[in-house]
C-alpha positions in Angstrom: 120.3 107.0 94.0 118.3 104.2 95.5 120.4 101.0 95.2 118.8 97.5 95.9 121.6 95.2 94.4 125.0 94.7 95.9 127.3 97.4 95.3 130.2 99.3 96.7 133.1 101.7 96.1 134.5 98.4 95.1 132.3 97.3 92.4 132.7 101.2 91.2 136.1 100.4 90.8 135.6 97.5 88.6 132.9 98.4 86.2 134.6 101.7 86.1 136.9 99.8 83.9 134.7 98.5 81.4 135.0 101.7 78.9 134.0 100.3 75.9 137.0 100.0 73.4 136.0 102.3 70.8 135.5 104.9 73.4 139.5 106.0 73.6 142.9 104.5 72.4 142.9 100.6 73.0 146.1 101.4 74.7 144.3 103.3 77.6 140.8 101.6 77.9 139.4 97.5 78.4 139.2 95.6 74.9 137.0 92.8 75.9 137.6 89.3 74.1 134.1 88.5 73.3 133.5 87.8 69.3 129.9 87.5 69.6 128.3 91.2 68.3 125.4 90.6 70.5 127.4 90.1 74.0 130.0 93.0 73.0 126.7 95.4 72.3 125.1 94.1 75.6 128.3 94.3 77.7 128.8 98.1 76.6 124.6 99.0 77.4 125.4 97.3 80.4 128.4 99.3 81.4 126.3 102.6 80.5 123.8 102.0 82.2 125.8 101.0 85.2 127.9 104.6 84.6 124.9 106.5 85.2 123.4 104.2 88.4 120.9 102.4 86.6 121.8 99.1 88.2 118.6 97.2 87.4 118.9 97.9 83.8 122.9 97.1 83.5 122.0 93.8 85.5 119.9 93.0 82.5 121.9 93.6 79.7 124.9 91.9 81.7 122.9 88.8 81.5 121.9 89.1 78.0 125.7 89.4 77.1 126.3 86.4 79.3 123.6 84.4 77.7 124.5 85.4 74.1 128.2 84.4 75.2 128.1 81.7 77.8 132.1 81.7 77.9 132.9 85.7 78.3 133.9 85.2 81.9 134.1 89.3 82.2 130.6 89.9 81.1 129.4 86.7 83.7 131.1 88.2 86.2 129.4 91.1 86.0 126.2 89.6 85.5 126.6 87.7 88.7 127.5 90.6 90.8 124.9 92.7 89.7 122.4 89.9 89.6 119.3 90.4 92.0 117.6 87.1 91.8 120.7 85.0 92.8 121.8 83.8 96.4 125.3 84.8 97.7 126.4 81.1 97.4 125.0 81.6 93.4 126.5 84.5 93.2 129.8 83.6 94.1 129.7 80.0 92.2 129.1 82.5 88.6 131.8 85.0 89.6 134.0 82.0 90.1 133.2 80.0 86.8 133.7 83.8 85.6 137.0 84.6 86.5 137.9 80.6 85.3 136.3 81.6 81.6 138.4 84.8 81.8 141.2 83.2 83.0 141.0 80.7 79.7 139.8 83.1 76.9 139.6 86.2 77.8 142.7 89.2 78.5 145.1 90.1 80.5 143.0 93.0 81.6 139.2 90.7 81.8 141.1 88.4 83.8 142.5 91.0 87.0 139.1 92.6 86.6 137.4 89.4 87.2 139.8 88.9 89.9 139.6 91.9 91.4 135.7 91.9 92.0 135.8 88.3 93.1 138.1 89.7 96.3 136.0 92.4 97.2 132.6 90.2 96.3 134.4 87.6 99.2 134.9 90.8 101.3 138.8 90.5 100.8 139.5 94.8 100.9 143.3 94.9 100.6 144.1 92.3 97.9 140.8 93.6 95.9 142.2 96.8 96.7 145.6 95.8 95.1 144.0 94.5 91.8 141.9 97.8 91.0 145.3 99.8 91.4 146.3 97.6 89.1 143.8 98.1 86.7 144.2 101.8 87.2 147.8 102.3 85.9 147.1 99.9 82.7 144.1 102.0 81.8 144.8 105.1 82.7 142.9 107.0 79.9 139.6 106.1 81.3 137.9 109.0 83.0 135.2 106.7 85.0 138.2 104.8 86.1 140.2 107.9 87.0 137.0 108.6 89.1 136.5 105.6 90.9 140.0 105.5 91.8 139.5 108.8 93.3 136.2 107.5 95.6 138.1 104.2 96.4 141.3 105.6 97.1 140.7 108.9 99.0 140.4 109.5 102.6 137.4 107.5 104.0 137.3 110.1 107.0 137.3 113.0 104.5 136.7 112.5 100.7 136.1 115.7 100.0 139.4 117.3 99.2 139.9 114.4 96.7 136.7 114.7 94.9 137.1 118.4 94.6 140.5 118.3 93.0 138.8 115.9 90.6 135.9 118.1 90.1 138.3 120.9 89.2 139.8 119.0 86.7 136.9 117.7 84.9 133.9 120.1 85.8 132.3 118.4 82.8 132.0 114.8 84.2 128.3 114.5 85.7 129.2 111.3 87.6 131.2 112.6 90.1 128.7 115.3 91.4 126.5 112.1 92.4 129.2 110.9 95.1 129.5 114.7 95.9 126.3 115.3 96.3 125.8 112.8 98.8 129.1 113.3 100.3 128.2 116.6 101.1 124.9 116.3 102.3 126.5 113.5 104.8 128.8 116.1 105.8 125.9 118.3 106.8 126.5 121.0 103.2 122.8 120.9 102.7 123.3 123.9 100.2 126.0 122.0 98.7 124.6 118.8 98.4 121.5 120.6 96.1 123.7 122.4 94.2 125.5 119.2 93.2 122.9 117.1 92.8 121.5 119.6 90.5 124.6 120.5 88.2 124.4 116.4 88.2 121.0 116.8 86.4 122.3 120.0 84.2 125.2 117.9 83.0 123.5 114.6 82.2 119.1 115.2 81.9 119.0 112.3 79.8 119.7 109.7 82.4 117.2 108.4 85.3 119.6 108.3 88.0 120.4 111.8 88.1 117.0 113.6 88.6 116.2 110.7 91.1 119.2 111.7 93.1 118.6 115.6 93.0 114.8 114.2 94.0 116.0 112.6 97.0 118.1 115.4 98.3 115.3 117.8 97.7 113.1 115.4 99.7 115.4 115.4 103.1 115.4 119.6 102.9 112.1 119.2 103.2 111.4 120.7 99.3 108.5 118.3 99.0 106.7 119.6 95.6 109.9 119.8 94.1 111.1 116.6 94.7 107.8 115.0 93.0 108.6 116.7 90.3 112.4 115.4 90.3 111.1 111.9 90.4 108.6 112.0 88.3 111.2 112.9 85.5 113.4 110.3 86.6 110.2 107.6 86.4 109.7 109.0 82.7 113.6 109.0 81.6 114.5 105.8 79.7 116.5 103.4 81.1 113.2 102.2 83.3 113.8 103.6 86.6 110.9 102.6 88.2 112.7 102.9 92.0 111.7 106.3 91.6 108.2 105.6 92.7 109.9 104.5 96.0 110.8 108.3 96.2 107.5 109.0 95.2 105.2 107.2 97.8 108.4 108.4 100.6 107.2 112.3 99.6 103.5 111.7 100.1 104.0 109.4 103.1 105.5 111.8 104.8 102.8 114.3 104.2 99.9 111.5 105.5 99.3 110.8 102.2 99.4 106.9 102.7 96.5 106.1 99.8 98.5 107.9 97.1 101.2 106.8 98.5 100.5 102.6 97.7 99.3 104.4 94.7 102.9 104.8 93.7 104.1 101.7 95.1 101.5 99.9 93.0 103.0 101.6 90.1 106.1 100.3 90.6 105.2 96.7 91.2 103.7 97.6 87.6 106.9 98.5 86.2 110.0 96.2 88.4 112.4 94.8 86.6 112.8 91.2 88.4 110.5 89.3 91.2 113.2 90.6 93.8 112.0 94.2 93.2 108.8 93.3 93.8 109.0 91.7 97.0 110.9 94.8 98.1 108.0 97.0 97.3 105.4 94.8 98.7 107.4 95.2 102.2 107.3 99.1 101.6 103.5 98.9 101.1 103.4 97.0 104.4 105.8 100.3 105.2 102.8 102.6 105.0 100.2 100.6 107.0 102.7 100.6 109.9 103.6 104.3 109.6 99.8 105.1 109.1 98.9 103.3 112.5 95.5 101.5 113.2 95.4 99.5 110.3 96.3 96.1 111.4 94.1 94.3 109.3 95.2 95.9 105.9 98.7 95.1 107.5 98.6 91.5 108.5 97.4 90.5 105.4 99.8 92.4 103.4 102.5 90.5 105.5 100.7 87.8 104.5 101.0 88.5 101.0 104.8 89.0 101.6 105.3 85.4 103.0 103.4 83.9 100.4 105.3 86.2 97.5 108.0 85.4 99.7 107.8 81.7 99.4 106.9 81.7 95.7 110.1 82.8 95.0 112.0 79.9 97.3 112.8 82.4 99.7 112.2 81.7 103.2 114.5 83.8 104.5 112.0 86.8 103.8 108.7 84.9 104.3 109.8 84.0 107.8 110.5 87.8 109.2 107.1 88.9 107.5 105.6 86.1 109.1 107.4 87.2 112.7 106.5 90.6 112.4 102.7 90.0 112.7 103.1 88.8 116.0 104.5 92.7 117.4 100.9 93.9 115.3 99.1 91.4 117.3 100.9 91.7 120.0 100.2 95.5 120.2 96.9 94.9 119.5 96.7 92.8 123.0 96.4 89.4 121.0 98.1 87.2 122.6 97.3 84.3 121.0 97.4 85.4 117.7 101.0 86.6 118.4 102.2 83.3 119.8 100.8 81.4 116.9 103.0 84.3 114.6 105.9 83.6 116.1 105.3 79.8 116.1 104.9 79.9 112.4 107.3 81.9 111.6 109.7 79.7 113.2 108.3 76.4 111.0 108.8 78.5 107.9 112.6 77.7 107.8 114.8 76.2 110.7 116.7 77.5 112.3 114.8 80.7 111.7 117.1 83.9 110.7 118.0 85.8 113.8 115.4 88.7 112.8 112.5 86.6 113.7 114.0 86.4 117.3 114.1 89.9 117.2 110.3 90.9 116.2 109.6 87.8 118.9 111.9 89.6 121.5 109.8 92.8 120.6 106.5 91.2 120.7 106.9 89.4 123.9 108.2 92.2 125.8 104.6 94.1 124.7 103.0 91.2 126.0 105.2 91.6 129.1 106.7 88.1 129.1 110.1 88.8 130.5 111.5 85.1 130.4 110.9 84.2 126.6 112.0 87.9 125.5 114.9 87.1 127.0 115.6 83.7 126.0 114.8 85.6 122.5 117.1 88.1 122.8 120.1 85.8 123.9 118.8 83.7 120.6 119.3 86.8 118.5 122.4 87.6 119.9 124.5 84.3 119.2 122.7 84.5 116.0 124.2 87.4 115.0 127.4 87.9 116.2 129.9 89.5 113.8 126.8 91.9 112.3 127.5 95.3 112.3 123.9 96.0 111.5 122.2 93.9 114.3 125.1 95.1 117.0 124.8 98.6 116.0 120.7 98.6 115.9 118.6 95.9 116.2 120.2 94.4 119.3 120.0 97.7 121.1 116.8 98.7 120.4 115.5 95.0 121.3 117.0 95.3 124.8 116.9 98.2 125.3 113.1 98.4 125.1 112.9 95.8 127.3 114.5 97.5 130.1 112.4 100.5 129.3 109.1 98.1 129.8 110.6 96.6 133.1 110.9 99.8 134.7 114.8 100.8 134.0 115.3 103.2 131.5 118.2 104.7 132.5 119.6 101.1 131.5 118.1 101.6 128.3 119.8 104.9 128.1 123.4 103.3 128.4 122.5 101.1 125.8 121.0 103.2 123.1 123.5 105.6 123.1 126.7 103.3 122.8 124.6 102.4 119.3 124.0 104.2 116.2 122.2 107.4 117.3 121.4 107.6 113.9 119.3 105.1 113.1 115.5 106.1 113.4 114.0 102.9 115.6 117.4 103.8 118.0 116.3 107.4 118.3 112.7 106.4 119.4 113.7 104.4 121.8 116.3 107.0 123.3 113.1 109.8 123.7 111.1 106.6 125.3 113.2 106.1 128.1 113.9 109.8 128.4 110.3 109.9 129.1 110.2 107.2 130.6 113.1 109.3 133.6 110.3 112.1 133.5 113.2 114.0 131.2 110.6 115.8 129.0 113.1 118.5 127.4 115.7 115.3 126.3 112.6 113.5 125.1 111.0 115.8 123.0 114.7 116.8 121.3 114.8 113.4 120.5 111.2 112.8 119.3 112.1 116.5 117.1 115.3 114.7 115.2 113.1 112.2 114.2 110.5 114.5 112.4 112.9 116.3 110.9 114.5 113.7 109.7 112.7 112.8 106.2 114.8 110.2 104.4 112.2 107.9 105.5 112.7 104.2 104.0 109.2 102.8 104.0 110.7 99.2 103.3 112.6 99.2 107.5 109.5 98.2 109.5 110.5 99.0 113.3 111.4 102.5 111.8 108.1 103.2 110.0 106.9 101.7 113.4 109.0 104.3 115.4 108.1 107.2 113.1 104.3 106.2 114.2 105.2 106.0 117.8 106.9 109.5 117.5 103.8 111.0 116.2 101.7 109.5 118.5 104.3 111.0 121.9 104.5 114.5 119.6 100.6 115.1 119.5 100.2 114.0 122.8 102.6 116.5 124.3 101.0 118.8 122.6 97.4 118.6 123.9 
């Protein structure tokens, strides 16, 4: 299950919902309002397709019912939260004019469903929360809904006893093994996760999404043949699912396979379903040059190819960061000009540049050993992105802490890594760097051996293909 467009237990909720009316009773299940054939047909593709996790594909029929009726505020909506190509601003301007539309032509039902994903789309929990319960007891024949209800309103701490009684229940329903599957495997049920992810397959072959989960699952065991296999069904299955060439080029990656790997990748590009996608995979191709090492020309000039896709597609955002991150490649390389002039332009790409630039600069410099602008970077980054979980739980730490590593005090860097997330790839690197760094060489090399056994590997996060390199590099040299 390798999502790329917005999505949450929320949006579960909500599109859970969307049973098409001749499904069950009318009583129990959604009727939507459209009287245009073509937007009712393309409404109903799009809520299968969203069923079995083929987001891609549901965002495209969702637009096709839109465009066929511009005034089903349901379907747009839907289309907008699903939408790939559209800004959050964009976004949130359709779901509006959505929920208005529903609000004037459509149901009781389109309109608290519209409602209800406009709350969580404006990151509103409790009321959204409020509106699918809602939902819930007017539709209570719906089996996706049930479902959903059961991922959205169990434990958070511990789903499992929820999803099990549901499981019991309805042994039959192959969605529900998905969430299991990867609730278990989170858990640490390796054997379970497989088994799930597999009666997922059993249950539902048909459908892309489940082989490419099962695939993924047999990919972090370590069951690397098998896993190509997995994908390669779920790359042949109809909906088009080409993501699963992501899984692909992950599998041979791994292995040091990194020319079959872009192999893959260039099949995707072959095969996405919007410009977004593409730009997504041209970052993962820039993924494999990082993680194969010594191959900063192929890199630069696939970062350069980024920015310019980047800015072809209005956004600067994106073209900015692959810009920055040249300058750690040159800056590793011991090109200091070249990684000035980087980080130069990748500040006149948009202004005021997003707060990742500062952090590739904050990275760069400290290579370069520039203490005073890595920290003026940092402290950029910082007020920059205050109030992101992701940046405060990862990127900030990693920035300073390795560069208190570089000046000399790693057991700073120690403090600071391990108040972070300890999960994250780039934030265990770092931890076995300054463990080495205190001449701790058992603590280091437990650190380094998480990392390569860790094998969901996501070739689009460049400083963790970048710390999976620099974890090769410290393995094989403690071993000679």
């Amino acid at each position: 299950m390798r999502m790329r467009l917005p999505s949450s237990l929320a949006v579960a909720a909500v599109l859970a919902c969307l049973t098409p009316p001749a499904a069950k009773s009318q009583d129990t299940v959604l009727k939507v309002s459209t009287t245009v054939p073509q937007a009712a047909a393309e409404f109903k593709a799009g809520v299968s397709d969203f069923e079995n996790v083929s987001f891609e594909s549901s965002a495209a029929h969702f637009a096709a019912a839109t465009k066929a009726d511009p005034n089903f505020g349901l379907g747009r909506v839907m289309y907008a939260s699903t939408a790939p190509d559209l800004r959050r601003d964009q976004a949130l301007a359709e779901i509006n004019r959505g929920v208005a539309d529903a609000a004037a032509r459509g149901n009781t039902n389109e309109l608290l469903l519209a409602a209800a994903y406009r709350e969580s789309f404006q990151n509103h929990p409790r009321v959204a929360a409020a509106l699918f319960a809602a939902a819930a007891q007017l539709m209570p024949g719906d089996l996706l809904l049930a479902s959903s209800a059961v991922a959205s309103g169990s434990d958070p701490n511990n789903p499992l006893p929820a999803l099990r009684d549901f499981i019991a229940k309805h042994p039959d329903y192959a969605p529900i093994y998905n969430t299991y599957a990867y609730t278990l495997w989170g858990r640490g049920d390796k054997a379970g996760a497989l088994a799930a992810a597999k009666k997922q397959v059993e249950l539902n072959p048909n459908a892309p999404n489940p082989h490419d989960t099962y695939a993924e699952i047999l990919q972090w065991n370590g069951n690397f043949p098998e896993a190509i296999a997995e994908y390669r069904r779920a790359s042949s299955t109809s909906p088009r699912f080409p993501t699963a060439y992501s899984g692909m080029a992950e599998v041979e990656a791994l292995q040091g396979h990194y020319d079959q790997a872009r192999a893959y990748l260039n099949q995707e590009i072959a095969n996405v379903w919007n410009p977004a996608a593409k730009l997504f995979v041209m970052r993962e191709i820039a993924g494999t040059y990082a993680l194969q090492g010594n191959q900063n020309e192929a890199l630069t000039k696939q970062l350069d190819a980024i920015a310019a896709e980047a800015r072809a597609q209005k956004d600067l955002e994106t073209a900015a960061i692959a810009t920055a991150q040249k300058a750690v490649v040159y800056a590793n390389a011991g090109d200091a000009a070249a990684a000035h002039k980087a980080i130069a332009d990748a500040k006149a790409v948009m202004s005021p540049e997003p707060w990742q630039v500062n952090y590739f600069a904050t990275m760069a410099h400290a290579l370069m050993k520039h203490w005073a602008p890595a920290n003026q970077e940092l402290a950029t980054m910082k007020q920059k992105s205050a109030g992101n979980a992701f940046a405060s739980g990862t990127r900030i730490p990693t920035a300073e802490a390795n560069l208190a590593t570089q000046q000399g005090r790693p057991a700073d860097a120690l403090k600071i890594l391990m108040a972070a997330d300890t999960t994250d790839v780039s934030i265990m690197n770092r931890i076995a760097e300054a463990h080495a760094a205190l001449g701790h060489p058992a603590e280091a090399n437990a650190w380094y051996a998480r990392i390569n056994s860790n094998y969901a590997l996501n070739l689009g996060d460049f400083p963790g293909a970048n710390a999976r390199r620099r974890t090769r590099l410290a393995t094989a040299a403690r071993r000679s």
